[in-house]
C-alpha positions in Angstrom: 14.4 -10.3 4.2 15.1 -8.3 7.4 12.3 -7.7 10.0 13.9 -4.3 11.4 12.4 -2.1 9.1 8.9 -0.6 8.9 6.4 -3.1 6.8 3.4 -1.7 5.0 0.1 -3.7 6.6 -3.5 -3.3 6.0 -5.5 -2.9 8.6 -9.4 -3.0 8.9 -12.6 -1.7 11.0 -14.1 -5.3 11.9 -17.8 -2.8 12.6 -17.8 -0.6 9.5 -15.4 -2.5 7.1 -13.1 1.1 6.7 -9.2 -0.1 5.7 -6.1 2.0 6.2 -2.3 1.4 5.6 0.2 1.6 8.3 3.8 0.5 8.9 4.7 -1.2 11.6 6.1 -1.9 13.6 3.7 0.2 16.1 3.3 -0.2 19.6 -0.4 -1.0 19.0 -3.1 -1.1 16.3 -4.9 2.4 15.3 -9.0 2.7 16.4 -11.3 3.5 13.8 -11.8 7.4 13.1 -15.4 5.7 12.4 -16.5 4.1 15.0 -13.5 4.5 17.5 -12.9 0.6 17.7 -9.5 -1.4 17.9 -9.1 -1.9 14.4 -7.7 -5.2 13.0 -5.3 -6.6 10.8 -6.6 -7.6 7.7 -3.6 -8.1 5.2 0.0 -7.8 6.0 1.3 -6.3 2.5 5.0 -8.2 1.2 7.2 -6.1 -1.4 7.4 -8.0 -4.2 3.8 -9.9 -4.1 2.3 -11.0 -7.1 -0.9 -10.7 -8.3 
């Protein structure tokens, strides 16, 4: 599996709990639209995952 191309990841407000999906790579991790925090990663998201 190549690492160059953008990779789904879930991301998550450590003060209000709110998620979002973004791609990385990106320079750094989006804030909050809550609570304007430094949001953190919470899942990175594999193709091909099985539940």
């Amino acid at each position: 599996m190549s690492r160059g191309k953008k990779e789904p990841i879930e991301v998550i407000c450590p003060r209000c709990r709110y998620t979002e999906i973004v791609y990385l790579p990106i320079e750094d991790l989006p804030r909050c639209p809550q609570c304007n925090i430094q949001m953190s990663i919470s899942e990175l998201l594999d193709e091909g995952k099985s539940y």
